[in-house]
C-alpha positions in Angstrom: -31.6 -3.4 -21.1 -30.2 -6.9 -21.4 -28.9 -8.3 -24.7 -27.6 -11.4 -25.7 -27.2 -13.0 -22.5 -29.5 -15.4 -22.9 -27.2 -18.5 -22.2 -25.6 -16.8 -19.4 -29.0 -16.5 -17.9 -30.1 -20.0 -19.1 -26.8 -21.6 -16.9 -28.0 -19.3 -13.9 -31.6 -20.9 -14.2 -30.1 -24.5 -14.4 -27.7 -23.7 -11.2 -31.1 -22.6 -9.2 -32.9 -25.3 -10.6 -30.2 -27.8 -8.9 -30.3 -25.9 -5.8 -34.0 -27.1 -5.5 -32.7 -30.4 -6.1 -30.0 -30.3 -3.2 -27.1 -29.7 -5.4 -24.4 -26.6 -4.5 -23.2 -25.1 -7.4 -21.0 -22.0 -8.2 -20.5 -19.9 -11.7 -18.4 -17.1 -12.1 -19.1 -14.5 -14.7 -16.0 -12.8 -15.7 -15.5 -10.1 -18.5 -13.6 -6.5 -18.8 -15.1 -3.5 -18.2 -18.0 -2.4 -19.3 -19.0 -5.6 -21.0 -22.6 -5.9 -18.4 -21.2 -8.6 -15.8 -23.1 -6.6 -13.0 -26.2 -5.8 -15.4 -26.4 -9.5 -15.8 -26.3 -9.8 -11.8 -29.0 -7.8 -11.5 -31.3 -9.1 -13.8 -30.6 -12.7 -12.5 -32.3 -12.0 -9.4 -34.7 -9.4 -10.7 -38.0 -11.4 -10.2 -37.3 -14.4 -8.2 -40.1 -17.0 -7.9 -42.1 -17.9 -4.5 -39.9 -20.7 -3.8 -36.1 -18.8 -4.2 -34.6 -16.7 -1.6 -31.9 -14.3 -3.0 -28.9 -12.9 -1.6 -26.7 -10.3 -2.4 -23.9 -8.1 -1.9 -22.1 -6.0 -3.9 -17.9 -5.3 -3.3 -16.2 -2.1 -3.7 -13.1 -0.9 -3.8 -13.3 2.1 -0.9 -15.0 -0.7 1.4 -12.2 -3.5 1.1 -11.0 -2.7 4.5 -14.0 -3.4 6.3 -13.5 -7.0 7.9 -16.7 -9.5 6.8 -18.3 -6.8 4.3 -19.5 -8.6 1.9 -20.6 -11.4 4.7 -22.7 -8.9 6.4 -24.5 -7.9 3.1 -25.3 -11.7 2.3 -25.9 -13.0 5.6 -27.0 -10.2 7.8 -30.9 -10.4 6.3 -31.4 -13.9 7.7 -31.3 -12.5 11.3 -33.3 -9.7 12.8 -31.0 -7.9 14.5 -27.8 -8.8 11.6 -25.0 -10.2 12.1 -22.7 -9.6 15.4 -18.8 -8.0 15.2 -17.0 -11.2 13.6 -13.9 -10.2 13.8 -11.1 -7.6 12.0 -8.3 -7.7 9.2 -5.7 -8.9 12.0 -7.3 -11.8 14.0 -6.6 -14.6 12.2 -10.6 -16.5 11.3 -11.0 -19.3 13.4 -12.6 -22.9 12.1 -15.5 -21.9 14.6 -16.1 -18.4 13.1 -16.2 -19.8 9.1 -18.4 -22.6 10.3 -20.7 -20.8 12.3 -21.0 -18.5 9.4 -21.8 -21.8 7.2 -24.4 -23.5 9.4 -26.4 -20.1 9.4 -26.6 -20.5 5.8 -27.2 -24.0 5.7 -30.0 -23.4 8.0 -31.7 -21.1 5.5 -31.5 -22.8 2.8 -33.0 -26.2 4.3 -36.1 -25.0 4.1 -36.1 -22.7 0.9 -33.2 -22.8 -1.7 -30.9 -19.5 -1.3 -29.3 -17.9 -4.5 -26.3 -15.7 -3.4 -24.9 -12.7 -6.0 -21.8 -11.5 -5.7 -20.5 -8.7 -7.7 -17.0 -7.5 -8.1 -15.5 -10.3 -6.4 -11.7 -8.5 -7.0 -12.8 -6.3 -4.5 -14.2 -8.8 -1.7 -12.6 -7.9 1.1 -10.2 -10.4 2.5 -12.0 -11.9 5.5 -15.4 -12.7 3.6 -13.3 -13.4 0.5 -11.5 -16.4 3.3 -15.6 -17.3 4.1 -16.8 -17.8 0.4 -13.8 -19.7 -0.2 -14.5 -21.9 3.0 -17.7 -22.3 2.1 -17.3 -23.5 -1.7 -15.1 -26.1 -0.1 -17.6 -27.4 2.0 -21.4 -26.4 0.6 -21.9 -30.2 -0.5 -26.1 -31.4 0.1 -26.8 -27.6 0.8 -29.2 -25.6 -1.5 -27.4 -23.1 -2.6 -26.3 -21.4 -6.0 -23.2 -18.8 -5.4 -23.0 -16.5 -8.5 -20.1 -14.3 -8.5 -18.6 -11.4 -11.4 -14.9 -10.8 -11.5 -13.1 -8.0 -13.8 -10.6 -9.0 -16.5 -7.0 -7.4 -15.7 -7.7 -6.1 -12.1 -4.6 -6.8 -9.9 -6.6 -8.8 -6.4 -8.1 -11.0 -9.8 -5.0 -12.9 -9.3 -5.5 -13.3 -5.1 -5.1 -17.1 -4.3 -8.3 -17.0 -2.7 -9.5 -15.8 -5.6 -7.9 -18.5 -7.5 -9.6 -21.2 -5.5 -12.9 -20.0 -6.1 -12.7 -20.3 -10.1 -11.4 -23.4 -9.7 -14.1 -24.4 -7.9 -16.5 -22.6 -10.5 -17.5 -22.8 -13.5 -16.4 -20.2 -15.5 -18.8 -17.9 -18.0 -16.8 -15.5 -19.8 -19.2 -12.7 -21.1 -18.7 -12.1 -24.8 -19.5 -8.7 -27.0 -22.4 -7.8 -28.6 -22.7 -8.8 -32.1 -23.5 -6.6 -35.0 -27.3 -7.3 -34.2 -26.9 -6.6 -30.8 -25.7 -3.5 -31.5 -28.5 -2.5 -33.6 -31.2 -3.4 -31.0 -29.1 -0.4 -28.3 -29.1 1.6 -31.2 -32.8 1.5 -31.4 -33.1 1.2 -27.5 -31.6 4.1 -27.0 -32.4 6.4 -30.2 -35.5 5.0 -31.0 -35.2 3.9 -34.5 -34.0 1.5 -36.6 -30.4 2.4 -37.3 -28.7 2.4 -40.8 -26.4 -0.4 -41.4 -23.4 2.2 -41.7 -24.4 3.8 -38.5 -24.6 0.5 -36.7 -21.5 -0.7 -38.7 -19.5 2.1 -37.0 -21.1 2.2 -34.0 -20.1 -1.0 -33.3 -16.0 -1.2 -35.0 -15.8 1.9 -32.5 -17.1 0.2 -29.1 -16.0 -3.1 -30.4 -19.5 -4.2 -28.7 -18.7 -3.4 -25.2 -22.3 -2.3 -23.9 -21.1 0.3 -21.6 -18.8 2.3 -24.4 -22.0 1.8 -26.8 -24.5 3.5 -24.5 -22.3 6.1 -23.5 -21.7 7.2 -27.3 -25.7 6.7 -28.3 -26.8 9.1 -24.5 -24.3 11.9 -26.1 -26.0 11.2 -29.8 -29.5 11.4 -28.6 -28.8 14.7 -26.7 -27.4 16.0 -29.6 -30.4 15.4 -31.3 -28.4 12.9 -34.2 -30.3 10.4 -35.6 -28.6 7.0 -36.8 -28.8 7.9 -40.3 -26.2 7.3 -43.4 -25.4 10.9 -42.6 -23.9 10.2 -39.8 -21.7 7.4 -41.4 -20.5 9.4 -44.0 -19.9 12.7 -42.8 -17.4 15.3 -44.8 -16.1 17.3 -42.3 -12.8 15.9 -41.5 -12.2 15.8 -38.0 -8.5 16.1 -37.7 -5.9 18.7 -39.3 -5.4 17.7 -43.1 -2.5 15.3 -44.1 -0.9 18.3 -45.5 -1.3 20.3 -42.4 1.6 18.3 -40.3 3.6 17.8 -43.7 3.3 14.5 -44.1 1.3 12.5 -46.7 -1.6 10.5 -45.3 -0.4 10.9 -41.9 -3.6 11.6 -40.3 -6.2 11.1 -42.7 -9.6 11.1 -41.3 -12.3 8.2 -40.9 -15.8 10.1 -41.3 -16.9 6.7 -40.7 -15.4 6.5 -36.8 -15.6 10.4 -36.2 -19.4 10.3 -36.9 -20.5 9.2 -33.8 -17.1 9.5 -31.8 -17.7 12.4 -29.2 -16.0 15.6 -30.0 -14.2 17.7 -28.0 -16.8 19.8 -27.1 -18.5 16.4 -25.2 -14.6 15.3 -24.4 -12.6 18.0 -22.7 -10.0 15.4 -22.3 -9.1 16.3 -25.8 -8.2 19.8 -26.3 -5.0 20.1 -28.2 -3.7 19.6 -31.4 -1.9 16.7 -32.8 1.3 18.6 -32.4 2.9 20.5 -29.7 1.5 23.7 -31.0 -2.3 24.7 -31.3 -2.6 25.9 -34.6 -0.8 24.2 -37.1 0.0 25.4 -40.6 -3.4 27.0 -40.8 -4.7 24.2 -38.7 -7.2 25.6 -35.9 -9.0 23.4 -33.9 -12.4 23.5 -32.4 -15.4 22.5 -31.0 -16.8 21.1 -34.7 -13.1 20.4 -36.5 -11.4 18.7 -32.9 -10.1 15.9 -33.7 -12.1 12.6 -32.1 -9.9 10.6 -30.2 -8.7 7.9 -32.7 -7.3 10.8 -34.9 -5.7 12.7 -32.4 -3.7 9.2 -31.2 -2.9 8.6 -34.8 -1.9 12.2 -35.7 0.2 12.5 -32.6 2.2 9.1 -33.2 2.6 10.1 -37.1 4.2 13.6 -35.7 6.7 12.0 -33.0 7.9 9.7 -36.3 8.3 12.5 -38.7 10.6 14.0 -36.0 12.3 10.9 -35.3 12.8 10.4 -38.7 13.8 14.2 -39.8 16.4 14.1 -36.6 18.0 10.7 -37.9 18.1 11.6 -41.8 20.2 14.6 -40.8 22.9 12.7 -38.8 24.6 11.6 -42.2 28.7 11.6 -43.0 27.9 14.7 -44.9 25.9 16.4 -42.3 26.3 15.1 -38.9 24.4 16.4 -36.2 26.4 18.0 -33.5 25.7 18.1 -29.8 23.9 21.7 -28.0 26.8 23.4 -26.7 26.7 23.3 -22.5 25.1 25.9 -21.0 28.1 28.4 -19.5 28.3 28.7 -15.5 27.2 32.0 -13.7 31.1 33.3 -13.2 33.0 30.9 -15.3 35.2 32.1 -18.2 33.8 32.7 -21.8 35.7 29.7 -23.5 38.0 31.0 -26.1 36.8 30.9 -29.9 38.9 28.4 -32.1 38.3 31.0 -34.8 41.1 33.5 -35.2 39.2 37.6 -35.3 40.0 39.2 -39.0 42.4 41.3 -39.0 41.7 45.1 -40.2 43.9 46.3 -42.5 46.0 49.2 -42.2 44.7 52.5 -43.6 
């Protein structure tokens, strides 16, 4: 399900609507992960009408080294037999190749207007990623609409080809879901209307990343949990108490976030304790106390700093903290002690 993306959509609409008209355009979603940039893809060409051809391809990272990928995918329906070899990685692309490429499209959409989708353009692999930026250079009185997604962060985002399409674009930068949006997944996904708390939470932990969200409400509906104030408020605590790791409020826990953050039953990736040891002063943890993953990050910083801390408030004029003595070589002599051996007196 699609949520709040109604504007993004809306600009999609009005970019197709001005390809009818003989009007190029280009938008470029952009978002970090899990935010819905390819959901948003896929439910702009959906349902096309009658009069819109769509094209798309989708880039991946284990396909980057295949030359004209992504060219193939978009082009390659608009002739029976697909495209022929254009050339590799090394072969520089000649002026005849990228234009011949162009007039195939231009062709197309002269008689119906094309609307091309392409996802994950980080990962366009770098001859087709040369073509799209040929071909945003140059798609002036053609009927096209070129939609593309990029990831925040990724390395190739910052590609000079890459670089030259946004400019040439105009960007869409996909926001979170609001506290409403999060309640309609809630009630996608649980089927119920979800207790302010609940929703509350769900969304301060997921910080309305759609991905993050869905993944925590599959795990809560296999579970059988139902977004009630129960699960807001629960009174198990989730991480060792404050007392446990001997220092005050170090790692008190938020019911409110370990509600509905999976455990480590769910989450094998967290299976020790806050500290180096598994049990702690009494401290045992399991599949029902485990600590969620907030905790465990907050217990385990608090513990480094109480060692910092205990190391440097012994290394005082009063008490200073001597070096380990070196380890003594295999055949070396046992260093004399500076101490002098009592003497037994004479009986």
């Amino acid at each position: 399900m699609l949520y709040e993306r109604e504007s993004e959509l809306a600009r999609i609409d009005a970019a197709v609507r001005q390809a009818r008209e003989g009007r190029s355009s280009v938008l470029l979603l952009t978002g970090p992960l899990g935010i819905g940039r390819s959901t948003l893809l896929q439910e702009a060409g959906a349902a096309p009408p009658g009069d819109l051809r769509v094209l798309r391809a989708n880039a991946a990272p284990m396909e980057q080294d295949f030359a004209y990928g992504i060219v193939h995918q978009l082009l390659g329906p608009l002739l029976s037999d697909g495209l022929p070899a254009l050339g590799d990685h090394e072969a520089p692309d000649s002026e005849a190749v990228l234009h011949g490429l162009r007039s195939l499209l231009a062709d197309a959409s002269a008689t119906v207007p094309v609307l091309l989708l392409v996802d994950d353009l980080q990962w366009v692999d770098l001859p087709s990623l040369r073509w799209l930026a040929y071909l945003v250079r140059r798609a002036h009185g053609m009927r096209v609409a070129l939609v593309c997604t990029l990831r925040d962060g990724d390395p190739r985002a910052e590609h000079p080809l890459v670089g030259d399409l946004a400019d040439a674009a105009d960007l869409l930068h996909l926001a979170p879901l609001s506290l409403d949006g999060t309640r309609a997944l809630i009630h996608h996904h649980l089927g119920e209307v979800a207790a302010a708390c609940y929703a509350q939470a769900c969304h301060d932990t997921c910080g309305g990343n759609p991905l993050f969200l869905q993944s925590v409400l599959r795990d809560q509906a296999v579970e059988g949990h139902r977004p009630t104030p129960s699960r807001s408020t629960g009174s198990a605590p989730c991480a060792p108490p404050s007392s446990a790791i001997g220092w005050p409020g170090a790692c008190t826990p938020n019911p409110v976030r370990c509600a509905i953050w999976p455990r480590p039953s769910r989450r094998s990736a967290i299976t020790a304790s806050p500290t180096s040891s598994s049990t702690t002063r009494g401290w045992t943890p399991s599949a029902t106390s485990g600590p969620c993953a907030p905790c465990a990050a907050s217990a385990c910083s608090h513990a480094r700093t109480r060692r910092a801390s205990s190391t440097a408030s012994c290394a005082t004029p009063s008490n200073p903290v001597s070096p380990s003595p070196r380890a003594r070589r295999p055949g070396s002599p046992r260093p004399r002690s500076s101490i002098a051996p009592a003497v037994r007196p004479r009986t």
